[in-house]
C-alpha positions as CSV (number, residue, x, y, z in Angstrom):
1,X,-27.2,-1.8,-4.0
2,X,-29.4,0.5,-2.2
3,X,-28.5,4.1,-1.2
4,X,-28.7,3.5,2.0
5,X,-26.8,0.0,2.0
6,X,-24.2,2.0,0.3
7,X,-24.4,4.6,3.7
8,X,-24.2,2.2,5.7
9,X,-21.1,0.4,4.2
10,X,-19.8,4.4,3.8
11,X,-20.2,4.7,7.7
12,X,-18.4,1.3,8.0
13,X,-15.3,2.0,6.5
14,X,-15.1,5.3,7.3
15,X,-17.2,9.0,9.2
16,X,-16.2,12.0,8.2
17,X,-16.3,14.7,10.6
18,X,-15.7,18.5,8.8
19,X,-15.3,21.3,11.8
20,X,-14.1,25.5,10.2
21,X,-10.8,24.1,11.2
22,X,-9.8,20.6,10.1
23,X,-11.4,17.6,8.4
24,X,-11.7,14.0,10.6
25,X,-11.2,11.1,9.3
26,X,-12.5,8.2,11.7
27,X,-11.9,4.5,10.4
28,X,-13.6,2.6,12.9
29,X,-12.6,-0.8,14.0
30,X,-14.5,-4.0,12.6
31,X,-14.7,-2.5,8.8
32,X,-13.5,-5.4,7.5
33,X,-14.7,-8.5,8.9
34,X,-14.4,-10.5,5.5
35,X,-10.8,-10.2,5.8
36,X,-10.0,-10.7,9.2
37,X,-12.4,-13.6,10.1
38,X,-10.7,-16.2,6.8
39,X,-7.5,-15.0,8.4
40,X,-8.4,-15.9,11.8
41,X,-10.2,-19.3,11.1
42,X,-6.6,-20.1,9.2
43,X,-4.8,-19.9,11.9
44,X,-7.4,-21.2,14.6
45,X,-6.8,-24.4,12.0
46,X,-3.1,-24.0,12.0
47,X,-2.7,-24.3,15.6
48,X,-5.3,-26.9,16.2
49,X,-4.0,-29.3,13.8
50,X,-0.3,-29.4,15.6
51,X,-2.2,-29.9,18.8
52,X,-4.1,-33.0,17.6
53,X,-0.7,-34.4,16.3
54,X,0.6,-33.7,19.9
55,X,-2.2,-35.1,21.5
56,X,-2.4,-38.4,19.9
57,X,1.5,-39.0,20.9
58,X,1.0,-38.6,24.5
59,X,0.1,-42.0,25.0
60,X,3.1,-43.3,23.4
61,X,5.6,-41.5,26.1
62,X,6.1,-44.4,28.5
63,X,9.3,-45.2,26.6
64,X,12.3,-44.1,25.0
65,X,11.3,-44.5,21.8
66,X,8.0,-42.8,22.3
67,X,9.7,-40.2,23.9
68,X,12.1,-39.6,20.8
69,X,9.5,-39.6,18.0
70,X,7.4,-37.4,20.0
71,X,9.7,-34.8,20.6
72,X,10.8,-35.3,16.4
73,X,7.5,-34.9,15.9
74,X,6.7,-32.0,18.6
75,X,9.7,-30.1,17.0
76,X,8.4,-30.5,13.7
77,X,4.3,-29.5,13.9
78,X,4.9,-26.7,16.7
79,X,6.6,-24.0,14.3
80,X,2.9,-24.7,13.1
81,X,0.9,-24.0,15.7
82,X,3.2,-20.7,16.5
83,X,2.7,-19.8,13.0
84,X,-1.5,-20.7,13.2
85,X,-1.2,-18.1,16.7
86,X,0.8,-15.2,14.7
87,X,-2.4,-15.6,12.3
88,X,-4.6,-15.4,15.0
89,X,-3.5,-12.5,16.2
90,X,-3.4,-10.6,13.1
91,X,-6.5,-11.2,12.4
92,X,-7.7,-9.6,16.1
93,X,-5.1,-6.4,15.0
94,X,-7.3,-6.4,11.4
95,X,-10.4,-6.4,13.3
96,X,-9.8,-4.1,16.4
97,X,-7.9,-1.5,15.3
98,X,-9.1,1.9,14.4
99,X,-7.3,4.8,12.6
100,X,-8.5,8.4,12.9
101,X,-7.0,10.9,11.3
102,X,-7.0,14.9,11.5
103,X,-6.1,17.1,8.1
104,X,-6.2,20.6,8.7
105,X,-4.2,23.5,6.6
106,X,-0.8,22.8,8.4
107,X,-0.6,19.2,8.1
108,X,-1.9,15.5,8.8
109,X,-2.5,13.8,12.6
110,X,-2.8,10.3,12.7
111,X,-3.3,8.1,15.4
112,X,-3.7,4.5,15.6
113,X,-6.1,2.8,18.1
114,X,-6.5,-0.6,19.4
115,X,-8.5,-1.3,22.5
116,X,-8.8,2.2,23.4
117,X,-5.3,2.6,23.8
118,X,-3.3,4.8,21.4
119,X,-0.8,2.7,19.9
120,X,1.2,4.8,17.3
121,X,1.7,8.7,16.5
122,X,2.2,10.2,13.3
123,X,2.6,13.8,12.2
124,X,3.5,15.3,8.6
125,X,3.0,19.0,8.2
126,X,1.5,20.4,4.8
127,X,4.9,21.8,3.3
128,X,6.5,18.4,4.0
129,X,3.9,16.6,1.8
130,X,5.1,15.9,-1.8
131,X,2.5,13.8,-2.4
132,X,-0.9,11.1,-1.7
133,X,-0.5,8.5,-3.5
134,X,-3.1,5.5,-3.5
135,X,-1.8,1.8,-2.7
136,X,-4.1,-1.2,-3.3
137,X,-3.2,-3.0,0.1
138,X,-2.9,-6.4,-0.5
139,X,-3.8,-7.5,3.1
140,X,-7.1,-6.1,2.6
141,X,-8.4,-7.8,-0.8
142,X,-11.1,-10.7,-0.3
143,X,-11.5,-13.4,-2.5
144,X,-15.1,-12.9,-2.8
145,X,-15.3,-9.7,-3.9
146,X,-13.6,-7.9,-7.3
147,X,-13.3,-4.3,-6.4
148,X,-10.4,-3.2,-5.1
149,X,-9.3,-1.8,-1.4
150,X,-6.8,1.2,-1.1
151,X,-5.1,2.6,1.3
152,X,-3.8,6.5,1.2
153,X,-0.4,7.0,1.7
154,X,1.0,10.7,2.3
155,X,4.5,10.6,1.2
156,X,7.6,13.4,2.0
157,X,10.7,14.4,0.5
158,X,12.3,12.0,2.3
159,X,9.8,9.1,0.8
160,X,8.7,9.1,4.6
161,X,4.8,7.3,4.4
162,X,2.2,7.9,6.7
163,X,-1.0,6.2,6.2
164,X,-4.3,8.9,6.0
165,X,-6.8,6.5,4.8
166,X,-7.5,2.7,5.1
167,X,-10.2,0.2,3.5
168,X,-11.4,2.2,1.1
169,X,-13.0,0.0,-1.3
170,X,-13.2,0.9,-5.0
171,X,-11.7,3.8,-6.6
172,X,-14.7,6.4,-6.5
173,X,-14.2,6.3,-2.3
174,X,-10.4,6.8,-2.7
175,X,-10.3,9.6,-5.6
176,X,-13.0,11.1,-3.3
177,X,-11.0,11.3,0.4
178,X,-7.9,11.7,-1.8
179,X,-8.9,15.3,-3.1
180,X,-10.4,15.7,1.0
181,X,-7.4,14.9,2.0
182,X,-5.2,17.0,-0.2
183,X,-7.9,20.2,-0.1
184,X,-9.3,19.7,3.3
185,X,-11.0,22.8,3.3
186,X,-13.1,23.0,0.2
């Protein structure tokens, strides 16, 4: 891989912003594509399939016994389809949100994004932090690929976890923005 293909897959996973007073951590949405569109043709397939099923029973309702096997049948392949949607829409939450994250000398910001909109809050000052501990995040391992993706999680006393960094593929990215994250100001 090219130094700059390697940039460029840097500034898709993650820009790093350094100001005199804090450290930015900007995951933006659509980093990981080769996770979220499998997930999302699974579940587009899920919830077609049940609809087929349905649709080829319609013309059997004109009587009782149509009726009966259709809604046996309805009962059975629509806990599908529900579960093909939920897929669905993880996928979109994979591929549209954004986390950006703020690590200064009194603590970690987080906020997470989707759509623009600020969805969730987080906040652990310095002193609270007992540790940064890396997590290989299952959601976010592909099939087609054999290097690991972590996720940072900045744990307190209280075993409290607050996610600082996300889809970082291969350890040399996570031991790097793990000592940014736990020095931000070297």
């Amino acid at each position: 891989m090219t130094d700059a293909a390697v940039d460029l897959s840097l500034r898709r996973t993650v820009r790093i912003t350094r100001t005199p007073e804090n450290v930015e951590l900007y995951f933006p949405p659509m980093r990981m594509p080769e996770v979220a569109l499998p997930l999302a043709t699974f579940g587009v397939i899920a919830t077609l399939l049940p609809a087929v099923a349905i649709a080829a029973l319609v013309p059997s309702l004109a009587d009782a016994t149509g009726m009966v096997s259709a809604v046996l049948v309805a009962s059975f392949v629509l806990p599908f389809a529900m579960f093909g949607a939920a897929f669905v829409l993880l996928a979109v939450y994979m591929f549209c949100n954004a986390l950006l994250v703020r690590v200064d000398l009194h603590g970690i910001n987080t906020a997470r994004v989707l759509f623009g909109f600020v969805i969730r809050r987080r906040k652990m000052p310095r002193g609270d932090i007992v540790a940064i501990e890396p997590e290989i995040a299952s959601r976010y391992q592909s099939l087609f690929s054999s290097d690991p993706v972590y996720q940072l999680i900045a744990r307190d006393a209280r075993r409290r976890r607050v996610v600082v960094a996300e889809t970082l593929k291969g350890e040399s990215l996570m031991e790097e923005l793990k000592a940014l994250v736990a020095n931000p100001m070297r």
